[in-house]
C-alpha positions as CSV (number, residue, x, y, z in Angstrom):
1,X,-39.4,2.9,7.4
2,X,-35.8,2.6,6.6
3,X,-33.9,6.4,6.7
4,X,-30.5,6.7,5.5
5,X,-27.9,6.5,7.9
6,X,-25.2,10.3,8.4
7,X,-22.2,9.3,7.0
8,X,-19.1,11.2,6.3
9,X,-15.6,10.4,4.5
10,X,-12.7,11.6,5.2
11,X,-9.7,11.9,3.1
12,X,-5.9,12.9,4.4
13,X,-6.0,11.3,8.2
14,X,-2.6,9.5,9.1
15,X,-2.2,6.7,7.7
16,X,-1.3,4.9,11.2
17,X,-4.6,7.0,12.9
18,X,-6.4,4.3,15.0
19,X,-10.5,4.0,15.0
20,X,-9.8,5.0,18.5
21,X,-8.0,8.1,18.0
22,X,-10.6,9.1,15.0
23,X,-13.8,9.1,17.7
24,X,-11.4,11.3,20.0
25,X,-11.0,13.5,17.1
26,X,-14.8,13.7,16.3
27,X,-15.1,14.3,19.9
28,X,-18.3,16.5,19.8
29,X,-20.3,13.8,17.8
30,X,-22.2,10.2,18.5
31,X,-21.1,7.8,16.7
32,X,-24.4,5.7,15.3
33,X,-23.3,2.2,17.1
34,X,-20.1,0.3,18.4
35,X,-16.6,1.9,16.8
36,X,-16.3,-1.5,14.8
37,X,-19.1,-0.8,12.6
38,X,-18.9,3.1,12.8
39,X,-15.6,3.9,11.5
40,X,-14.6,1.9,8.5
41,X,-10.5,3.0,7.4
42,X,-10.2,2.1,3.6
43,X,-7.3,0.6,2.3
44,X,-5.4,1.1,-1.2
45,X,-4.0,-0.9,-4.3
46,X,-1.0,-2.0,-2.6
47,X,-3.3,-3.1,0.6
48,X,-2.1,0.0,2.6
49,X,-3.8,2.6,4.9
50,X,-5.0,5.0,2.2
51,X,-5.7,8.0,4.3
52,X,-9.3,7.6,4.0
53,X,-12.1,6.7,6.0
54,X,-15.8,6.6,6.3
55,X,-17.8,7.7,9.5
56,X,-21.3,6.7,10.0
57,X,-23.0,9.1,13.0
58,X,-26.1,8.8,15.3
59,X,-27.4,11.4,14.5
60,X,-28.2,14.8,12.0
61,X,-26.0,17.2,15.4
62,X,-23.4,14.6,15.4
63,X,-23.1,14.7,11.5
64,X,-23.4,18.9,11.2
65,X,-20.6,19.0,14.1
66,X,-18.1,16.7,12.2
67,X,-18.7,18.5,9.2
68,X,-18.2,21.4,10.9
69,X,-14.0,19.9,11.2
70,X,-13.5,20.1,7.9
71,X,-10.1,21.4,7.0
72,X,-8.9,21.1,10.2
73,X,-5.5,19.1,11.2
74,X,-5.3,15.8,12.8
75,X,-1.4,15.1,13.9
76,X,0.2,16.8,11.2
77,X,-2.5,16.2,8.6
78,X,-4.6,18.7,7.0
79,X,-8.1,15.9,6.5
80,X,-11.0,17.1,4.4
81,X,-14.6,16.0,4.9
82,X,-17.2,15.2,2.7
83,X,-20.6,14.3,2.5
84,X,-21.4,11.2,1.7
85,X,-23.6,8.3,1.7
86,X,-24.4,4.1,1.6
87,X,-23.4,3.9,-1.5
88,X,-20.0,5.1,-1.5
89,X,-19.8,3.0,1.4
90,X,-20.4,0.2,0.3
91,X,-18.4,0.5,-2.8
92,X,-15.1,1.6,-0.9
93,X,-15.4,-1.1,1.5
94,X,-15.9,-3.8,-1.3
95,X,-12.5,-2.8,-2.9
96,X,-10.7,-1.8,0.7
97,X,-12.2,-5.5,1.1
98,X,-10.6,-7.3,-1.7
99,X,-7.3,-5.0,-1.5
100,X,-6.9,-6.1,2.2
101,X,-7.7,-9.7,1.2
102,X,-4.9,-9.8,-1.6
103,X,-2.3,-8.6,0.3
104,X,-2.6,-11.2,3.1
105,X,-6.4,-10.9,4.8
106,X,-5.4,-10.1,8.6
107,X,-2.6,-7.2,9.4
108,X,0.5,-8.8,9.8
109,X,3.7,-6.5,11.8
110,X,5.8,-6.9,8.1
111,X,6.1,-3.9,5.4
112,X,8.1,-4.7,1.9
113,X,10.9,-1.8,1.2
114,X,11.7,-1.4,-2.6
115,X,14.3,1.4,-3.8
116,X,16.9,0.2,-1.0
117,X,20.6,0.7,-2.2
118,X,22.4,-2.3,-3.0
119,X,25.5,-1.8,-0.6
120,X,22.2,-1.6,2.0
121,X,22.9,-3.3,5.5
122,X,20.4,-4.5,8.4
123,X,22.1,-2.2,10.2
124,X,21.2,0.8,8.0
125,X,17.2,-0.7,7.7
126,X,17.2,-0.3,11.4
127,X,18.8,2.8,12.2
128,X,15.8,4.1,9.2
129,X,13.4,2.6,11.5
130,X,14.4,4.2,14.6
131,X,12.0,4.1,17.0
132,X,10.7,1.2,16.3
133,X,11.5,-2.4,17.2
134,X,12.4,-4.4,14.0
135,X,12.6,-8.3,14.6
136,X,14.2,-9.3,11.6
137,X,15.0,-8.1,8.0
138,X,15.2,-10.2,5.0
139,X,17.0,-9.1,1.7
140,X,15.7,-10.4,-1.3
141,X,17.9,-12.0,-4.1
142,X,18.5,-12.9,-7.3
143,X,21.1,-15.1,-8.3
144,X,23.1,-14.3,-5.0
145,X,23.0,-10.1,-6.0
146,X,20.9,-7.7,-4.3
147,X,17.8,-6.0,-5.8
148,X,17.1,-3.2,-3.7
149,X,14.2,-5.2,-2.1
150,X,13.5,-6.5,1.4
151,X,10.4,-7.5,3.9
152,X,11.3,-6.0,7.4
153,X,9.1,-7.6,10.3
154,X,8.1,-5.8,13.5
155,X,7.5,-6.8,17.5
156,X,3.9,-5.3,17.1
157,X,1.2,-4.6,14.1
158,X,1.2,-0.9,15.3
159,X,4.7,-0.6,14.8
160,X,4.6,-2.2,10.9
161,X,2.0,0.5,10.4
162,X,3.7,3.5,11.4
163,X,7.0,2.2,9.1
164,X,4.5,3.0,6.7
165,X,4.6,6.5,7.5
166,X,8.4,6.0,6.1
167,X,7.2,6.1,2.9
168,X,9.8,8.4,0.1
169,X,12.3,9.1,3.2
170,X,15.7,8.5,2.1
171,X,18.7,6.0,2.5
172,X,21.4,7.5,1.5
173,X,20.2,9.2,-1.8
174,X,17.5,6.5,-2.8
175,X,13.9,7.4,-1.7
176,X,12.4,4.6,-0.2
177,X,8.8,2.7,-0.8
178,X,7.1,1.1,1.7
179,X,4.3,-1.1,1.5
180,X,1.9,-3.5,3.7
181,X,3.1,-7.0,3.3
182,X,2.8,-10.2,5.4
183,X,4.5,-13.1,6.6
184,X,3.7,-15.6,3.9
185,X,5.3,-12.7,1.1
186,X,8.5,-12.7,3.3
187,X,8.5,-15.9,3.8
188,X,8.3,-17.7,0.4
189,X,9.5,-15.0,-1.7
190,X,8.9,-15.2,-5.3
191,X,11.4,-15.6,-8.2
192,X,12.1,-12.5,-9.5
193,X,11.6,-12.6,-13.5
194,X,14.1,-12.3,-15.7
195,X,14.7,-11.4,-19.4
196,X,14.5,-14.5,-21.4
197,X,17.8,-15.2,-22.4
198,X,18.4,-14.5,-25.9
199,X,18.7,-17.4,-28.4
200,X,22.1,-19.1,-30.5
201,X,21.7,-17.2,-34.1
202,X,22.9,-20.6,-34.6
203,X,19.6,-22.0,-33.6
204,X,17.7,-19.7,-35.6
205,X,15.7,-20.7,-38.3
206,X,16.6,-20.8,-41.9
207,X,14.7,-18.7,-45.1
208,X,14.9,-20.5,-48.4
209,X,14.6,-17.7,-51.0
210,X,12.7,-19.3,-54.6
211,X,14.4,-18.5,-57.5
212,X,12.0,-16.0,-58.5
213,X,13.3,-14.1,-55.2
214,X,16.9,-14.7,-55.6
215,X,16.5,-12.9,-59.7
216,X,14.8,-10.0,-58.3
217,X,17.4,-9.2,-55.5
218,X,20.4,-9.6,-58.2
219,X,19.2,-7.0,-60.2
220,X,18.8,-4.9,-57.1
221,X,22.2,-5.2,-56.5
């Protein structure tokens, strides 16, 4: 007879915490089989970490005790447990699925920054990633300007995910976004779209009024 498996989610973890370094933090529980298919990290619209994750447990003790962590910190994150169930599973790991998938299927070690001043330099994106080992930096363009845009690539996939804990820091006075990107985004950019340049008034069309028309506006006037 099938039973329903103990499953918990967990919302607030860092959004570079490891599978690893959950199961240390659940340390007082069994996980219900191998830490692939136990821990299941969810992923949001713009195919980031979204500081959510499911945990499925071996057991009703194992569950109880990971409940039991609720409201407790991980790093410097205050993560909330909740019940939960196949289901919500299921439905999270469909849209982390197809999130992940859109924004370039397997991690790659690049994040897109947007909000960047334009007197930006690679030597300011660095020193913003200090700490971590940037292998190059590409500015996006338009029409030879800069748009505040640009896709920084890391030595390691770790690395590109803790940029992401960058997120809303400053350069300068511009708060900075960050998201997951990969290599094909940085390395066939897209054109950026631009207004529609406005047509000749010479070009324009033009009205032929009927007689009828023309009487009635001359005694408006």
């Amino acid at each position: 007879m099938w039973e329903p498996r103990w499953i918990l989610r967990c919302r607030g973890i860092p959004f570079k915490a490891t599978k690893a370094q959950l199961e240390a933090w659940f340390n007082n529980s069994l996980l219900w089989g191998p830490l692939e298919e136990s821990i299941h990290i969810t992923y949001n619209d713009e195919g980031r970490p979204s500081g959510e994750c499911f945990v499925i447990f071996a057991d009703e003790d194992s569950y109880w005790n990971a409940l039991r962590k609720n409201h407790e910190y991980m790093e410097s994150r205050y993560v909330e447990i909740y019940e939960s169930d196949e289901n919500d599973l299921a439905r999270a790991l469909k849209k982390g699925a197809i999130n992940k998938r859109a924004y370039g299927g397997k991690d790659s070690p690049v994040v897109k920054m947007r909000g960047l001043p334009f007197s930006v330099t690679e030597d300011d994106v660095k020193e913003f990633f200090t700490g971590l080992s940037v292998t190059s930096i590409k500015f996006r363009e338009n029409e030879g300007r800069m748009t505040g845009e640009a896709y920084v690539q890391f030595s390691r996939q770790e690395e590109a995910t803790a940029a992401l804990e960058k997120h809303m820091q400053a350069i300068g006075k511009r708060y900075i976004e960050i998201f997951k990107a990969n290599f094909k985004e940085m390395q066939h950019q897209q054109p950026l779209d631009t207004q529609k340049p406005k047509k000749d008034p010479s070009s324009w069309p033009t009205m032929k009024l009927s007689p009828q028309c023309l009487t009635r506006w001359d005694k408006r006037t």
